[in-house]
N, C-alpha and C positions, 0 to 999 in steps of 0.2 A: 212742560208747563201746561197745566189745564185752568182753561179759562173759562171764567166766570158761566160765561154762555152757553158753553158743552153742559157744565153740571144742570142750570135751570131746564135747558132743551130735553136732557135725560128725566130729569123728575118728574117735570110735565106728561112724556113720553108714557112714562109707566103711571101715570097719575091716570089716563085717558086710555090706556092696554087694560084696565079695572074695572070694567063697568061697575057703580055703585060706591066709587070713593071719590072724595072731595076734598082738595087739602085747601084749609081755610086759610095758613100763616107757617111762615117760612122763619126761620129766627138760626142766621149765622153769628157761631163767635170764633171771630178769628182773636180774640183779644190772647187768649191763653197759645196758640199755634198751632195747638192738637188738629184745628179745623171741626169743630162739631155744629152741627146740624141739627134746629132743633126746629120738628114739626108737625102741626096738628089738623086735625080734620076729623071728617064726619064719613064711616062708613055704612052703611044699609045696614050687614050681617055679619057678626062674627069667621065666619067662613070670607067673605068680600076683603076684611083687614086681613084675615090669612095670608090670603091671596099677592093680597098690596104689598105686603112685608115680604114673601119669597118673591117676586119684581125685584122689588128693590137689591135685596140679598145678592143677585144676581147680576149687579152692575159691577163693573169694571173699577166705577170711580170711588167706589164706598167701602170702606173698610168693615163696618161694624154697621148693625140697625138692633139697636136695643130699644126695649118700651117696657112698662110698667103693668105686670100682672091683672094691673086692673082694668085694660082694654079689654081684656075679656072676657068681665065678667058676666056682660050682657048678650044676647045672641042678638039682636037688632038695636041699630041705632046707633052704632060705636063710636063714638067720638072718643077719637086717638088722640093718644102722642108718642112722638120717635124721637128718639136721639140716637142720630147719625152722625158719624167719623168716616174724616174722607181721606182716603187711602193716602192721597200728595196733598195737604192744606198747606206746605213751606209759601209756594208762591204769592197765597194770600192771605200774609199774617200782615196786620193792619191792629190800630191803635182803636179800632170800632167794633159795632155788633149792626151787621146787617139786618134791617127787619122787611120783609117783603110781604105783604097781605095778597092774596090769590083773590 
């Protein structure tokens, strides 16, 4: 079972391993059980979200890190979004959508 705490302490983790990204809002939907993760922020440089994105890819607890073509269309200034699937979300399927603001 992984708890709540391990996933936020990892994201942060690689949030702050990035120099130049800032995740603005955190948005869990455990409504559907999948566990997806949906999150946004502001990177410097198209290379910085790179970067953030293989971190992430690299976790243990995440299954999937997908985002929209259009993070990159700009070389400075990216303000992202990811939708993440977490590898075990069974433990916290829940009748809600967590939103956490950073």
């Amino acid at each position: 079972v992984l708890p709540l705490t391990q996933l936020l302490s990892e994201l942060v983790a690689k949030e702050q391993a990035v120099a130049g990204v800032s995740v603005g809002d955190m948005t869990f939907d455990l409504n559907s059980g999948a566990g997806i993760l949906s999150l946004h922020g502001l990177a410097t440089t198209r290379q910085t979200f790179l970067n953030f994105v293989k971190a992430l890819t690299e976790s243990e607890l995440l299954e999937t890190v997908d985002y929209p073509v259009n993070n990159l269309i700009n070389e400075k200034n990216i303000r992202f979004a990811l939708e993440i699937t977490l590898k075990n979300p069974k433990p916290w399927k829940r009748s809600h959508s967590l939103f956490l603001p950073f």
